[in-house]
N, C-alpha and C positions, 0 to 999 in steps of 0.2 A: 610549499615544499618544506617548510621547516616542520610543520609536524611531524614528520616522518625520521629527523633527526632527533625529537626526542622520544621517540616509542622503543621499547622492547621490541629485541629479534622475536621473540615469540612472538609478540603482537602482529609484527609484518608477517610471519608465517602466517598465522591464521587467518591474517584478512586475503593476502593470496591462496590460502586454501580454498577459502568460503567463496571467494571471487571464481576461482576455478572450478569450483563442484556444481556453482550456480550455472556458468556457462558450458557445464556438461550437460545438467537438466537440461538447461533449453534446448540446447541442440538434439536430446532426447525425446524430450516432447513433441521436436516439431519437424519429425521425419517418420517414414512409412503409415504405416494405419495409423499411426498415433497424431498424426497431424491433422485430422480431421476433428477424431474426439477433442481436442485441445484448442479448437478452434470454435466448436458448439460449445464446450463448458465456457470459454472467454464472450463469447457471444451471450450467453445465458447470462452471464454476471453480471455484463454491460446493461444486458436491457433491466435485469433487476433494480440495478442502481437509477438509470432515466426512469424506472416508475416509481423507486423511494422520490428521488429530485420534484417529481412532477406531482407528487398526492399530497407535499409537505405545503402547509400553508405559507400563504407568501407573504402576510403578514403576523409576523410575532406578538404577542400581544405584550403589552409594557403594563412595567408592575408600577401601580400606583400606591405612592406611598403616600398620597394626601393625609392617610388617618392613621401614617407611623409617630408614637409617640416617643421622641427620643428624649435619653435621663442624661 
């Protein structure tokens, strides 16, 4: 809580802003017809990422520096 003691009023306005505009989006996004759309785009993203996670190889390969010449 002490961070909060030393920020600018303006500061705490606009993380209260940004905090309040966010939780308008959402509540935006995920009422009427739009709760559907917003729920296949999050879907879609998800499984994008489990197929980047799953095709990245599981072993890294290590740089061999046997034949670094240091000066």
């Amino acid at each position: 809580m002490e961070l909060f003691v030393y920020m600018s009023t303006t500061s705490k306005i606009v993380i209260g802003v940004s905090i309040a505009s966010s939780a308008l989006l959402a509540a935006w996004l995920l009422t009427g017809t739009r709760k559907e759309k917003t729920k296949r785009l999050i879907s879609k993203g998800t499984e994008r990422i489990k197929q980047t996670i799953k095709t990245e190889p599981k072993a890294k390969a290590v740089f061999d520096d046997s034949e670094v010449h240091y000066v």
